[in-house]
C-alpha positions as CSV (number, residue, x, y, z in Angstrom):
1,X,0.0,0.0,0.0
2,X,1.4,3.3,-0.5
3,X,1.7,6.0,1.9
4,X,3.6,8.9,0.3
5,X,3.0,9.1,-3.5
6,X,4.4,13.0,-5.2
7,X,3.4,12.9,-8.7
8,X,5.7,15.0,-11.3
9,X,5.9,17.5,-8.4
10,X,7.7,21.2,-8.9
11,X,8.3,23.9,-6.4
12,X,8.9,27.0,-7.8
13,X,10.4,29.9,-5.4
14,X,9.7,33.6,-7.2
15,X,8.9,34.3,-10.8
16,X,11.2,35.9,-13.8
17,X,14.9,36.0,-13.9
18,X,14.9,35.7,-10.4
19,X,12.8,31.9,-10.0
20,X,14.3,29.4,-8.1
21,X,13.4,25.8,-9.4
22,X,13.7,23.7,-6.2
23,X,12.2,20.7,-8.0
24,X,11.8,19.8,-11.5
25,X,9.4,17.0,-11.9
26,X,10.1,15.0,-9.3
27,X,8.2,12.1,-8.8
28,X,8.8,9.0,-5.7
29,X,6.2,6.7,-3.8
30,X,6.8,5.1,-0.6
31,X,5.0,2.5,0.5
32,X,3.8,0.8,3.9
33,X,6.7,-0.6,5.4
34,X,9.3,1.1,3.6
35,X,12.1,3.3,4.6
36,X,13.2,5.7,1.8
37,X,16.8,7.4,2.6
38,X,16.8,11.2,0.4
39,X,20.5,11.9,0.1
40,X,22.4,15.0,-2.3
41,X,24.1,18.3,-2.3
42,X,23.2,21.2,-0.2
43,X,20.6,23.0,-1.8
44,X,19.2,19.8,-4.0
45,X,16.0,20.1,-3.0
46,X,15.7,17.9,0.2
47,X,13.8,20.0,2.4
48,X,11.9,21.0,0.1
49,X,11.1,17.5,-1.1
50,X,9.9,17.2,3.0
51,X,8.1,20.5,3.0
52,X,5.5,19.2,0.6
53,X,5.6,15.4,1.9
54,X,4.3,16.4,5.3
55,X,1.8,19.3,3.7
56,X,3.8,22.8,4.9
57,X,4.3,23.5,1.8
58,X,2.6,23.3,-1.9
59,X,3.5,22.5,-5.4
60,X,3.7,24.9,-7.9
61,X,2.7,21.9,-10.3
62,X,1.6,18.3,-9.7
63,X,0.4,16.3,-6.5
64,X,0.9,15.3,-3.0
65,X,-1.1,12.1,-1.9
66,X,-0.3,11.2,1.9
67,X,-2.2,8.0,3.1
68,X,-4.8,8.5,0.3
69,X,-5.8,12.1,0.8
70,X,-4.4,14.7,-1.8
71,X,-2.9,17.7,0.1
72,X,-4.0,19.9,-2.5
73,X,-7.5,19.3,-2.1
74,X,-7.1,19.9,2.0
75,X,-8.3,23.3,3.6
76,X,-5.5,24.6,6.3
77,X,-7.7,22.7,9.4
78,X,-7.8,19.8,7.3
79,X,-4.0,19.6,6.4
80,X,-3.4,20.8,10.3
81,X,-5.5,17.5,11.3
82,X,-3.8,15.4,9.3
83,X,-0.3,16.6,10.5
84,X,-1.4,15.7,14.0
85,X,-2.8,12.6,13.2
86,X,-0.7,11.0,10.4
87,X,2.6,12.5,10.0
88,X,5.6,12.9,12.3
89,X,8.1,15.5,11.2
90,X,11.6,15.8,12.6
91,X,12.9,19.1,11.9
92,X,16.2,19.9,11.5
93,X,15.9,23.2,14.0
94,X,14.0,20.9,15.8
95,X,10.7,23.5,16.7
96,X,10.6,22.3,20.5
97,X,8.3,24.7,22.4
98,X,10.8,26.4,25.3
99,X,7.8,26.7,27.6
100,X,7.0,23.2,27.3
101,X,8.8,20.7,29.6
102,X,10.1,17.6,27.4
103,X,7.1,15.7,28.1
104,X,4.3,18.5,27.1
105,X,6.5,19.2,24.0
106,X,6.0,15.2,23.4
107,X,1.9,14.8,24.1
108,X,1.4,18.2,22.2
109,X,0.0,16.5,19.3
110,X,-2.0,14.0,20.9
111,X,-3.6,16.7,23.4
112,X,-3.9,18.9,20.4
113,X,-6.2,16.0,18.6
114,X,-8.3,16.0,21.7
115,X,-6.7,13.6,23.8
116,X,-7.2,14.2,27.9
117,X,-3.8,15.3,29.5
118,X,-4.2,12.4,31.9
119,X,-4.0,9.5,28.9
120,X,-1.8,11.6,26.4
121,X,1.1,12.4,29.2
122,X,1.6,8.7,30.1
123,X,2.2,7.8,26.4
124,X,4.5,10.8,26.2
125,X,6.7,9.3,29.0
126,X,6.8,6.1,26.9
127,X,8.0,7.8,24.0
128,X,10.5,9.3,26.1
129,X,11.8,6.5,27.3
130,X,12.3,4.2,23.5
131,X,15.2,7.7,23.1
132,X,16.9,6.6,26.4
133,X,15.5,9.7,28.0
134,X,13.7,8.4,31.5
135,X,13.1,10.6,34.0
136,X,13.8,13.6,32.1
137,X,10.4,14.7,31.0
138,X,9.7,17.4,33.7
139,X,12.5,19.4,32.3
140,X,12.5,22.4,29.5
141,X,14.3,22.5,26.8
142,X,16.7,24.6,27.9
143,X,17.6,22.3,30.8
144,X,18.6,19.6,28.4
145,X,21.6,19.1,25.9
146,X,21.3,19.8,21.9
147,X,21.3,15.8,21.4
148,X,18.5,15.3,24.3
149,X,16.7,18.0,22.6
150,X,16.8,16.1,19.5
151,X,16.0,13.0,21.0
152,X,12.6,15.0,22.2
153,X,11.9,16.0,18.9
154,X,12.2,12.4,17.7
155,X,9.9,11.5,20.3
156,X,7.6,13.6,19.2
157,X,7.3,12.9,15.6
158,X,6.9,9.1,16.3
159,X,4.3,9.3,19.3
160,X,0.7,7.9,18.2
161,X,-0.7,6.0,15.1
162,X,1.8,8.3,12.4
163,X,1.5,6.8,9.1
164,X,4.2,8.8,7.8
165,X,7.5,9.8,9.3
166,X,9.3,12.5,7.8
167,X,13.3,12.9,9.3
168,X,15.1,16.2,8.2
169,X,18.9,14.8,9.9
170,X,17.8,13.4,12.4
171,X,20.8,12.1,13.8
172,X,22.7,15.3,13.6
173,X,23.2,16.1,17.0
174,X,23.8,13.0,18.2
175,X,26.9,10.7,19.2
176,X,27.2,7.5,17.1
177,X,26.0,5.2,19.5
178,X,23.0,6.8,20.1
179,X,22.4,8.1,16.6
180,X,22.2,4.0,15.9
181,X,19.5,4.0,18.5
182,X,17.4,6.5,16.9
183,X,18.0,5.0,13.2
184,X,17.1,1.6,15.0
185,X,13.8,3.3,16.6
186,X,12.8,5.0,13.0
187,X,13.6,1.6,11.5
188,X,11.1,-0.2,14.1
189,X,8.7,2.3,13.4
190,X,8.6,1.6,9.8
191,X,8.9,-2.4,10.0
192,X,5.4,-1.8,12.0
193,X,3.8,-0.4,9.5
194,X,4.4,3.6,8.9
195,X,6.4,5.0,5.6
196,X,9.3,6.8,6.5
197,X,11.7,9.5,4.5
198,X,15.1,10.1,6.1
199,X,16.9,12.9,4.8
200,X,20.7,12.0,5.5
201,X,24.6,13.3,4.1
202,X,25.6,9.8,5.6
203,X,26.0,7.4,3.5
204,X,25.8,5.0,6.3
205,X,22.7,6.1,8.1
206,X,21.5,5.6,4.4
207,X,22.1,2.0,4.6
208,X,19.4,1.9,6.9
209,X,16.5,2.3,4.2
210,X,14.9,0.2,1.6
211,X,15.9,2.4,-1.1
212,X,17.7,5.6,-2.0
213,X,17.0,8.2,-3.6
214,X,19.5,11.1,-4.9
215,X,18.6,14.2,-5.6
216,X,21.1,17.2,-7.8
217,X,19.3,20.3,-8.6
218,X,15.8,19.3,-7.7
219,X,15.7,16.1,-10.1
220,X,16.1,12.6,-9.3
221,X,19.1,11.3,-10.6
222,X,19.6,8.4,-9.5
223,X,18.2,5.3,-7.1
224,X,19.8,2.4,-4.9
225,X,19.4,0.1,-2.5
226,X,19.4,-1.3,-0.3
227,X,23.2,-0.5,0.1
228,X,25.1,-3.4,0.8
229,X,28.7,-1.3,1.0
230,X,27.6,2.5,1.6
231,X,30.5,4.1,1.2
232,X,30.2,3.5,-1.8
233,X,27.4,5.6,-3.0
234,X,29.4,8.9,-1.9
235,X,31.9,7.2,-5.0
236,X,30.5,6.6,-8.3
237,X,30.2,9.7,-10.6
238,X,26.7,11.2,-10.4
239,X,26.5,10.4,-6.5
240,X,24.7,6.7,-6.6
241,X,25.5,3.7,-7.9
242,X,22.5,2.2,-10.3
C-alpha cells in the first residue's frame, strides 16, 4: 500500500529571472513498510522534497497524496489535522516549544487531537523512554543538551498512530552510539507499519533504508538500494550507484 505518493511535483520559489526551481518534476512513492533514505548536495532540494511530503508547503505543479488524501484538495484545518494525526516530522531546527517541559513538547499532538492530559502524558513518557531519556520529561528545553533536545523532537514525531515519518537529519546532533538507537527506533517504526523518508549526508545512516534516492538540482538522478557497501554511493560519478 502506498503511503507517500508525489506525482511529477515542482516547487517553484519567485517568478522571472529571479525563479528558483527547487524541484523539477520530481516524482517518488513510498510504500507501507518502507524506509526511503533522500541523500544529495546542499541546496538539491531535500527540504523542500519534505516540505511538501508532510503538507507545509505546496506544489507549484503536480500532486501530494499522503495515506490516500491529496494535500492539495485539503483546507488549512484539514492539512493541520492530518499533521497531527498522520505525520511525524523531525525538523532539522528541531521547533521544540521552550515553555514546554520535554514531556508537554512530546503529548502536544495528541492533546492537540483531543486527547485528555491524563491519557496523552503517560504515552508521552513512553515515548520518552524508547530515546533513552527516562526521567527527564519534567524538564524544559533549555535544561537539556542539543542531542537530548533532539531525541525529544524524535519522540515527538513518532508518538501515536503516524503513518508517515518525515526525518530532516535526524541524527545530527547526536553521538554515534546513540544516533544508531534513533536510526534503530525509525527503522522499528517503519517495519510496523508507517512509511518513512530520512533525509541524511551519511552514506551510512542511508544504509538503513529500503531504497535511496538522490537528488542534484531538484531532479532525481539516481536510485539504490538497499546499500550493501555504503560508502560506496558517496563514490561513483553522479552520487549513486544504479
Amino acid at each position: 500500500m502506498t503511503i507517500l505518493e508525489l506525482d511529477a511535483v515542482h516547487r517553484v520559489h519567485g517568478s522571472g529571472a529571479t525563479a528558483v526551481h527547487a524541484l523539477r518534476g520530481v516524482s517518488v512513492s513510498v510504500g507501507q513498510g518502507e524506509l526511503v533514505a533522500v541523500m544529495g548536495p546542499s541546496g538539491s532540494g531535500k527540504s523542500t522534497l519534505l516540505n511538501l511530503a508532510g503538507g507545509l508547503d505546496s506544489p507549484t505543479q503536480g500532486t501530494v497524496t499522503v495515506d490516500g488524501t491529496s494535500l492539495g484538495e485539503c483546507g488549512r484545518r484539514a492539512l493541520a489535522a492530518l499533521r497531527r494525526r498522520r505525520v511525524g516530522y523531525v525538523f532539522q531546527d528541531l521547533n521544540l516549544l521552550a515553555s514546554l517541559t520535554a514531556a508537554e513538547n512530546v503529548a502536544l499532538p495528541l492533546e492537540l487531537d483531543g486527547m485528555p492530559v491524563r491519557k496523552a502524558r503517560p504515552l508521552a513518557e513512553a515515548a520518552l523512554s524508547e530515546v533513552d531519556l527516562d526521567g527527564l520529561g519534567q524538564r524544559f528545553p533549555d535544561e537539556l543538551s542539543g542531542g537530548q533536545q533532539q531525541r525529544v523532537a524524535i519522540a515527538r514525531a513518532l508518538i501515536g498512530e503516524r503513518r508517515l515519518i518525515l526525518a530532516d537529519e535526524p541524527t545530527g546532533a547526536l553521538d554515534s552510539q546513540t544516533g544508531e538507537a534513533v536510526l534503530r527506533l525509525l527503522r522499528s517504526k517503519v517495519d510496523g507499519g508507517a512509511a518513512g523518508v530520512l533525509v541524511t549526508h551519511d552514506a551510512r545512516h542511508a544504509a538503513w533504508a529500503d531504497r535511496v534516492v538522490f537528488l542534484r538540482d531538484g531532479v532525481i538522478v539516481d536510485t539504490a538500494g538497499p546499500l550493501d557497501q555504503p560508502d560506496e554511493l558517496l563514490n561513483v560519478p553522479g552520487g549513486a550507484r544504479s
